[in-house]
C-alpha positions in Angstrom: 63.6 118.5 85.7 66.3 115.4 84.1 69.4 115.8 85.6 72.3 113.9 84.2 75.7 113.8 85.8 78.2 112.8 83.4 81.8 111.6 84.9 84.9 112.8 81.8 88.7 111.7 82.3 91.1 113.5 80.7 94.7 114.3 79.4 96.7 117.7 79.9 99.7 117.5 77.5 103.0 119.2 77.4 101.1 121.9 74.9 98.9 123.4 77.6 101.1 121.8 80.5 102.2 125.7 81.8 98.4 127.0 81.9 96.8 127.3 85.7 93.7 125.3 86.9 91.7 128.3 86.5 92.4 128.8 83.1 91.6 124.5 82.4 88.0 125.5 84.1 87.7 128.7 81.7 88.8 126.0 78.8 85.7 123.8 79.6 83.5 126.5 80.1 83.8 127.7 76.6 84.0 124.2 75.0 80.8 123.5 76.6 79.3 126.6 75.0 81.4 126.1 71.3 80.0 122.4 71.4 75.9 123.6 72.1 76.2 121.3 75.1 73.1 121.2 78.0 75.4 121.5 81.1 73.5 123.1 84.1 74.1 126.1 85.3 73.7 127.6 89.3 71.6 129.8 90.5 71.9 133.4 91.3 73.7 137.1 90.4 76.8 134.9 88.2 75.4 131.9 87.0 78.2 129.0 86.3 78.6 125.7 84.7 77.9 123.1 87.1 81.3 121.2 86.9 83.5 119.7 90.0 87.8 118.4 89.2 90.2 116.8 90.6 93.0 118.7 93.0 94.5 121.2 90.8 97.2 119.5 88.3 100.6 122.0 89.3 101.9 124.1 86.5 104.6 122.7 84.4 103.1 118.8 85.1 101.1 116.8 82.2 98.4 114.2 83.5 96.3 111.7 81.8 94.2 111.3 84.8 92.4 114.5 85.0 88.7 114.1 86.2 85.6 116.3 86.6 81.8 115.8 87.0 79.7 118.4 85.1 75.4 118.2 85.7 72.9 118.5 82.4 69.8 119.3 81.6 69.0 116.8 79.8 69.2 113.5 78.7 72.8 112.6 77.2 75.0 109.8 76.3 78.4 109.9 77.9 79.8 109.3 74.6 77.9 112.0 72.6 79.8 114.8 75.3 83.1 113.0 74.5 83.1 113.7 71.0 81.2 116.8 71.0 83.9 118.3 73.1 87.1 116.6 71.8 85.5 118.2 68.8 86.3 122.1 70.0 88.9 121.3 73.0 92.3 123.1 71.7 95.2 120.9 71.2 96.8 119.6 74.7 93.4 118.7 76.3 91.7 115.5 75.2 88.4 113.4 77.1 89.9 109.8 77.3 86.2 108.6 79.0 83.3 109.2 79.8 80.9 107.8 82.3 77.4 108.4 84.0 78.5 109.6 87.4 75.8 108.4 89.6 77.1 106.2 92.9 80.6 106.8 91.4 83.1 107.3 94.2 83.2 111.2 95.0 85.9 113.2 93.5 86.1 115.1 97.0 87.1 111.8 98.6 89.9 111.4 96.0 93.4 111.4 98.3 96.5 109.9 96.1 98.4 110.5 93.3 101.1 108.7 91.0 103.2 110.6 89.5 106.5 109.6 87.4 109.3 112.3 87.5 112.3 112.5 85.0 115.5 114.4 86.1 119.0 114.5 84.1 121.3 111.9 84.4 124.7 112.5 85.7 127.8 111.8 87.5 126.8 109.7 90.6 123.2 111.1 90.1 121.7 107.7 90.7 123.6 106.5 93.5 123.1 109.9 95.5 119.4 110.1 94.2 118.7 106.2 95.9 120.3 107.2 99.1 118.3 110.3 99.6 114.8 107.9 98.7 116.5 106.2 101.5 117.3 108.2 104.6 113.4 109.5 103.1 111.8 105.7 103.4 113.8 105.7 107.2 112.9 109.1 108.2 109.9 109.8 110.7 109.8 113.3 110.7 111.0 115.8 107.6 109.7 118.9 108.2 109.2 121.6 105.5 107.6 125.5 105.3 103.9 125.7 103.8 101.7 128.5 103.8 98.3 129.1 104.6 95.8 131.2 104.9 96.9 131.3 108.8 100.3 132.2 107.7 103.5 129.9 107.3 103.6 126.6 109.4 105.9 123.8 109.4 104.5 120.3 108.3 105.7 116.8 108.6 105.6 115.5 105.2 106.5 111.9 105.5 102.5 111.1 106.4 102.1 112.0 103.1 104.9 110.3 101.4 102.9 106.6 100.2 106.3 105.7 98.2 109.2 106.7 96.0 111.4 104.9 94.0 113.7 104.4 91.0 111.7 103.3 88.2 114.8 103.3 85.4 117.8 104.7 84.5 119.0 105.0 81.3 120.9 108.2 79.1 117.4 110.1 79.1 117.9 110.3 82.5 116.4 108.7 85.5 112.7 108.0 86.6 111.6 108.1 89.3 107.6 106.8 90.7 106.1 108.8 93.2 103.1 107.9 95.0 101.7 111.0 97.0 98.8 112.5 99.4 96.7 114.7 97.7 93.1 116.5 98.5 91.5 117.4 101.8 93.7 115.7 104.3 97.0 117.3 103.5 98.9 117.1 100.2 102.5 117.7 98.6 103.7 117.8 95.2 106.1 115.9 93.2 108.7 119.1 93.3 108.7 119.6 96.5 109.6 115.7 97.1 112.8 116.6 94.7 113.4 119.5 96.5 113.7 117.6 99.8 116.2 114.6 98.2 118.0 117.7 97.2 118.8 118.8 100.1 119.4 115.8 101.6 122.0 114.3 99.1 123.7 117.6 98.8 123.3 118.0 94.7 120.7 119.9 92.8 118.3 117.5 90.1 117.4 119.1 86.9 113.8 118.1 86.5 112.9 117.0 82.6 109.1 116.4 83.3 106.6 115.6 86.0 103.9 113.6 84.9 100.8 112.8 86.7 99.8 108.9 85.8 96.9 107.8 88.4 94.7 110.0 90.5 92.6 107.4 93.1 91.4 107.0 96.9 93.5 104.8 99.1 91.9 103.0 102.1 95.2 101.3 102.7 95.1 98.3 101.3 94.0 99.1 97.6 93.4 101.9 94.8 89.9 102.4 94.0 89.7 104.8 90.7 86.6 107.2 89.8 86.4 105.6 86.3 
């Protein structure tokens, strides 16, 4: 039997930015149907749609480098799934490109993350924002509260701080670029980051958006994407 994996990026926009990763999978799973699509399905008592993401986009954050792999049937053109599924995708979710996925670098392997976040401008906001990036960039050890299925443990987050800074300031508010860990080998998210500058400069940062700009695997040196 053909099998054809097909490799689709995608956009999650501020319309569907508060619905869970679950409910993005459930999404796909009926566009594939609506769209008479030949996705391949497992085997066994409850069948599924043969379909692999990224890490899980957190609620409340937009992306427009959202990934996943689905398997088919039969022979299709990368294109022909774009447009048959941007045809029934609801508003908020878009395929930006499409790809044959063979020898494309696993999503599994996938481990950082860019993300640009917006907070509210303010009195001093800046200047207390850049010295909390600071005592960050100088710290070895910051230590915050995660769970697990184990139970709560504390975790050393700055392994998986790559970078932050101040992209712009302007009376939108102020940007800031995050590059963070993500996937298998440990991984933090973008509010959590604010939380800690929070509590290190003293002053509480209204968030305006969180926006997730690359997804990629970092050996260190350079950024290798899946598309």
């Amino acid at each position: 039997m053909i099998t054809v994996k097909i490799r689709l990026k995608f956009e999650k926009g501020r319309s569907v930015m508060f619905i869970s990763h679950l409910d993005v999978i459930r999404v796909f799973e009926r566009a594939f149907r609506r769209a008479n699509l030949p996705i391949s399905y497992t085997k066994g008592f409850n069948p599924r749609p043969k379909m692999t993401f990224t890490p899980a986009l957190p609620v409340g954050t937009t992306s427009c480098s959202e990934y996943m792999d689905c398997e088919f049937d039969e022979e299709i053109l990368p294109r022909d799934v774009m447009i048959r599924l941007n045809n029934v995708l609801p508003i908020g979710i878009k395929i930006l490109e499409a790809e044959v996925a063979d020898n494309k670098l696993p999503l599994s392997s996938l481990n950082a993350a860019s993300y640009v976040v917006s907070i509210e401008d303010g009195s001093n906001n800046e200047a207390k924002l850049r010295n909390a990036i600071k005592e960050v960039e100088n710290s070895k050890e910051i230590f915050i509260e995660k769970q697990s299925k184990s139970g709560a443990k504390q975790v050393n987050i700055i392994p998986l701080i790559y970078s932050i800074e101040v992209l712009e300031s302007n009376s939108e508010g102020i940007k800031i670029l995050m590059k963070l860990s993500i996937g298998q080998e440990g991984s933090i998210s973008p509010s959590v980051i604010i939380s800690v500058l929070e509590r290190i400069a003293g002053f509480e940062f209204e968030i305006n958006y969180i926006f997730r700009r690359e997804i990629y695997y970092f050996d260190g040196n350079k950024k290798i994407f899946p598309i």
